[in-house]
C-alpha positions in Angstrom: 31.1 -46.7 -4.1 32.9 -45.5 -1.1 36.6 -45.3 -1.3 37.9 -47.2 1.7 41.8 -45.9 0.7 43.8 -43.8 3.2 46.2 -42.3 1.8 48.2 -42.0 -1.2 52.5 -42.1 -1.8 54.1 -42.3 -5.2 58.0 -43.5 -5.4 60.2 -41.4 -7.8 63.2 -43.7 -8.4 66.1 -42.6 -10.6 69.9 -42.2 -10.1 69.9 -38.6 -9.4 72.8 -38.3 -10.6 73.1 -35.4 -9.6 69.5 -34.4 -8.8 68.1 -30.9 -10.6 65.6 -29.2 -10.8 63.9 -31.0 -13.7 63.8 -34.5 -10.6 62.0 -31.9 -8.3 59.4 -29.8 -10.3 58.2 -33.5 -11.8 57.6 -34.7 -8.2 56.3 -31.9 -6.6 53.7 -30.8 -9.8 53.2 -34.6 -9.3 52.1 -34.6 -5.6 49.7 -31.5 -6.5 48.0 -33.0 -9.5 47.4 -35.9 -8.0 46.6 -35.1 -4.0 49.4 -37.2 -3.0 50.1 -37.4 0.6 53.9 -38.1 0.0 56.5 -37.7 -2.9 59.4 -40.7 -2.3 62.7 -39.4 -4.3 64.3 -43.3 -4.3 67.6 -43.4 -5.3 69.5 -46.3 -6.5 72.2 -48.3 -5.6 73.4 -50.9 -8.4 71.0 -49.9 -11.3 69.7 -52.9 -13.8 69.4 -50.9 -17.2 72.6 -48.4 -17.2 75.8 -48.0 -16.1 76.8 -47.5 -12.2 76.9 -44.0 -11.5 80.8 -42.7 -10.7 79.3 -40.6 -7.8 79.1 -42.6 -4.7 75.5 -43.2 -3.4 76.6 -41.9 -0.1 76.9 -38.0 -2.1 74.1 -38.5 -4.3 71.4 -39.3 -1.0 72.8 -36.0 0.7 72.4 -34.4 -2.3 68.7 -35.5 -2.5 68.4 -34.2 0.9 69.7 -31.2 0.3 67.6 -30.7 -2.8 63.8 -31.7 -1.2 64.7 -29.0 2.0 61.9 -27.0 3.0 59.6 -29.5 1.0 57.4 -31.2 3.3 55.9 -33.3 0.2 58.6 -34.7 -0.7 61.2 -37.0 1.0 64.0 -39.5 -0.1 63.7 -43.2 1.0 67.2 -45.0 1.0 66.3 -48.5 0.9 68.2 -49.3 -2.0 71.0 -48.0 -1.3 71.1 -49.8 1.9 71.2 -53.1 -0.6 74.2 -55.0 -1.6 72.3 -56.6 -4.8 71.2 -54.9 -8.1 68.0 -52.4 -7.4 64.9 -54.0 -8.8 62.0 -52.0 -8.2 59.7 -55.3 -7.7 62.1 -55.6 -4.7 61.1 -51.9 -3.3 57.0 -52.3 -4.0 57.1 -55.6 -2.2 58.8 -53.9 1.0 57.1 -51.1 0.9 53.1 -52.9 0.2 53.9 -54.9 3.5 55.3 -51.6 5.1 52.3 -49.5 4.5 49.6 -52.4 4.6 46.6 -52.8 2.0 44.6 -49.7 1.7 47.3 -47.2 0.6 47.4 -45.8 -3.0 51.0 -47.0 -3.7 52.5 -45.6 -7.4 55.7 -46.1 -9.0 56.9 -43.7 -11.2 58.4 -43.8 -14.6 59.1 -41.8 -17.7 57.5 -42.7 -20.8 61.0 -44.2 -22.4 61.7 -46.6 -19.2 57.9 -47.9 -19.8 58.6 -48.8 -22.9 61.0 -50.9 -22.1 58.8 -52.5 -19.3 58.8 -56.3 -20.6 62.7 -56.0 -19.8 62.1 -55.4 -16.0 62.7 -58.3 -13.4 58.9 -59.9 -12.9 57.9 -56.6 -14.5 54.1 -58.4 -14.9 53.8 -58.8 -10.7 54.7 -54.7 -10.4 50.9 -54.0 -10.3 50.1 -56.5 -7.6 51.5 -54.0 -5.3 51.6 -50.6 -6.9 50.4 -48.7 -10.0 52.4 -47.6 -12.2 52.5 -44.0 -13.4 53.5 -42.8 -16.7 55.0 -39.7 -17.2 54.3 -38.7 -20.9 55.4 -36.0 -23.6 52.5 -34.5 -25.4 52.2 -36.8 -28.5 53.5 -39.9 -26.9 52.4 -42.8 -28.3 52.2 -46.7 -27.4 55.1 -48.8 -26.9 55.9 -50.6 -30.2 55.6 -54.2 -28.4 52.6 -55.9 -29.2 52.2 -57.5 -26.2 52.8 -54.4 -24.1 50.0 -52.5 -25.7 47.6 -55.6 -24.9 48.8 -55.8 -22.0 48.5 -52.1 -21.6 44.8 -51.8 -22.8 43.2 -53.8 -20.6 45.2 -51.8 -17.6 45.4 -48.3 -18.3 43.2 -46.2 -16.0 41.0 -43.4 -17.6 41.5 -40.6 -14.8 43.2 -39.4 -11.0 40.0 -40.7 -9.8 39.9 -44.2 -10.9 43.6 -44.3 -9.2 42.9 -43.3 -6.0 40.1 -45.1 -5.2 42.2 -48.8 -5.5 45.4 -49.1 -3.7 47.3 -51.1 -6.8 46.9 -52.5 -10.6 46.7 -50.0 -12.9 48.6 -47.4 -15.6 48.0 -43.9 -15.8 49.4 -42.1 -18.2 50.0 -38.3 -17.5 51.1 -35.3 -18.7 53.4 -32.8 -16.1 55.6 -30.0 -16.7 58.9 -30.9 -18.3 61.9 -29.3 -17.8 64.6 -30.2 -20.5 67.2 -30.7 -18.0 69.6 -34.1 -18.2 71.9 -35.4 -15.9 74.4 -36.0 -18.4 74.8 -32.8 -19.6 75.0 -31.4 -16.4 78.2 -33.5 -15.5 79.8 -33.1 -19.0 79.0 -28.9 -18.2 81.3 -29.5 -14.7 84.0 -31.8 -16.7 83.7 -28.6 -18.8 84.4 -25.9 -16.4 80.6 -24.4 -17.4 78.5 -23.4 -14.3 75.3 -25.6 -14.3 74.0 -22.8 -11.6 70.0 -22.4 -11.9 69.6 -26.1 -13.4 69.5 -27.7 -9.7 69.0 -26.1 -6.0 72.3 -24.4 -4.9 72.6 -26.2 -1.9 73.6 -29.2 -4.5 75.5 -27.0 -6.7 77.1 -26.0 -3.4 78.0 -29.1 -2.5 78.8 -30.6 -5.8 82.0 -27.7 -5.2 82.6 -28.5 -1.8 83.0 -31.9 -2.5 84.4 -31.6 -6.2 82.4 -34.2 -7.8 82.5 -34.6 -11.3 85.8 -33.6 -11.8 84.5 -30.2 -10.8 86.9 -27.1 -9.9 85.3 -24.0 -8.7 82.9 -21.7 -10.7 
């Protein structure tokens, strides 16, 4: 059967809070595995499922720039931080579905910890009318422990790349990348700390993290 898609984007949402370099390798390894036409680093404004970030979205989105420089993959959509309201992702896909019209592979991206807590998502069950959703799994990870989830899960799950690019939307892939044990939170409790998180993100941010003095930061 002929595949009548054009093109294919993925959407990497997170905080990025700050972004490092575990945020950019996922993205980029990604866009190589899975012939991606575009990376979308997405950050967001009001999250549902944690606390609001204490950097302002205005540092962390020219941070992201900074980070993605020089890599014509990737590039950072601000949509949500343009919003006044909580960022639900349903809200993104929607936008973006009517944005880029019916025959592009759209993905959303999540880690394997957010997906299990998919049923807690606003209209988590409408995300695959306009996207898939990719997994991004540990070696050894296992199903969600929800019942319905794993039903729910079996009868969408997608065996291969292949079987994703050829529809624009409704399935699950789960995949295996590169990770880089790098977290967010220990960076900022490193700068509270006065320890150099140097060589964990781009420099440009580190740079700029000190020019700035976020995170309670002094000099190092």
């Amino acid at each position: 059967m002929e595949n009548n898609v054009h093109s294919a984007i993925a959407i990497f949402g997170g905080t990025f809070n700050p972004v490092h370099h575990g945020h950019i390798r996922s993205a980029l390894e990604l866009g190589d595995e899975l012939g991606l036409s575009e990376v979308r680093l997405m950050p967001c404004h009001r999250p549902v499922h944690r606390e609001q970030p204490e950097c302002s979205s205005e540092h962390r989105l020219a941070m992201l720039n900074l980070a993605i420089e020089g890599k014509s993959m990737l590039s950072v959509d601000d949509r949500e931080l343009r919003r006044s309201d909580l960022s639900y992702s349903i809200d993104s896909l929607i936008e973006l579905r009517n944005e880029l019209g019916d025959q592009v592979v759209l993905c959303m991206v999540v880690g394997s910890d957010a997906f299990a807590k998919l049923e807690t998502w606003h209209r988590w069950q409408e995300l695959l009318d306009y996207a898939h959703i990719i997994v991004l799994s540990r070696p050894g990870y296992s199903l969600p422990n929800s019942s319905s989830l794993q039903t729910w899960l079996k009868q969408v799950c997608l065996e291969n790349k292949t079987e994703l690019l050829n529809r624009p939307a409704g399935g699950v892939l789960m995949l295996e990348l590169t990770q880089l044990l790098i977290s967010a939170t220990v960076i900022r409790a490193q700068i509270i700390q006065g320890v150099s998180p140097r060589f964990l993100m781009p420099d440009a941010v580190w740079q700029y993290i000190n020019e700035q003095q976020l995170y309670g930061c002094c000099e190092n």
